[in-house]
C-alpha positions in Angstrom: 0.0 0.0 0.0 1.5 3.5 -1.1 2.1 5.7 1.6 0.2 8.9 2.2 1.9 12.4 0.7 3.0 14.6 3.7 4.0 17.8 2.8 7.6 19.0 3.2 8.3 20.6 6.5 10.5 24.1 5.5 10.0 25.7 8.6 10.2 25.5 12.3 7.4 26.2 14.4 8.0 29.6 14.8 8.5 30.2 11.2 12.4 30.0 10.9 13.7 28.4 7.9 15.4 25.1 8.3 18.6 25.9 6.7 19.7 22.1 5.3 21.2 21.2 1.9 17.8 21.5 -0.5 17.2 20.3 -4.1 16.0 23.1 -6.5 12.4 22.4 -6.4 12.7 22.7 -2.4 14.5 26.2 -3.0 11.8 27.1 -5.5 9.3 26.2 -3.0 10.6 27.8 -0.1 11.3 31.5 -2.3 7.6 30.7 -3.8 9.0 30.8 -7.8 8.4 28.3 -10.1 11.9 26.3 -10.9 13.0 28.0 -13.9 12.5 31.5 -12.0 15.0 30.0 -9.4 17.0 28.6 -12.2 17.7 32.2 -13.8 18.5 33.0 -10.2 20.8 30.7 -9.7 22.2 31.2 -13.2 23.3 35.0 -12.2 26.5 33.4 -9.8 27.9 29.9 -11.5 30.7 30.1 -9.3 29.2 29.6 -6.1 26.3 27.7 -7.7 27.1 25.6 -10.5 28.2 22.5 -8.0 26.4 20.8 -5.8 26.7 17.4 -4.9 24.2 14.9 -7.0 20.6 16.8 -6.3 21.2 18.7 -3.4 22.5 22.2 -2.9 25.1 22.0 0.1 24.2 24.3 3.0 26.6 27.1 2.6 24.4 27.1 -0.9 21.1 27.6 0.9 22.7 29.9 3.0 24.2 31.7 -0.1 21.1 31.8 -1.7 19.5 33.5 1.7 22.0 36.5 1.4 21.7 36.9 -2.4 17.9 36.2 -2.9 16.7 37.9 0.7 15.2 35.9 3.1 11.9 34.4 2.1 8.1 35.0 4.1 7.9 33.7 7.9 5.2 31.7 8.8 3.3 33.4 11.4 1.4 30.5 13.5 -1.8 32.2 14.9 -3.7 30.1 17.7 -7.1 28.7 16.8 -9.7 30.4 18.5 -11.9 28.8 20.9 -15.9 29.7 20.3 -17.7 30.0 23.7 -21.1 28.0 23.9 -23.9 30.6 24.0 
């Protein structure tokens, strides 16, 4: 039996960004552009990010990325609110 899709966990739970090695679809993701948006990016500085290790983007990558692109949207976690029986 296949396995049910869970979503890819990006963030923390107070909104910080894990910073791990990421493929380019995760980097898209996280920055919200589509891949070849990210592509053209990424295309602007080959020397720091023409090689990365099979699919993955090391971490001084992601972190590279963070200075050069800005720091993407924090997740703001608001608490549910609780309805008071009437």
């Amino acid at each position: 039996m296949a396995k049910p899709h869970t979503k890819k966990q990006y963030y923390d739970t107070e909104g910080n960004l894990i910073v791990k090695p990421y493929r380019l679809s995760d980097l898209a993701s996280i920055f919200d552009v589509n891949r070849k948006t990210m592509r053209k990016w990424m295309d602007k500085y080959p020397n720091d990010l023409s090689r990365h290790e099979g699919k993955y983007f090391s971490v001084r990558q992601v972190e590279f990325c963070l200075d050069k692109f800005g720091l993407p949207g924090r997740i703001v976690f608001l608490p549910k609110q609780i309805k008071k029986a009437a």
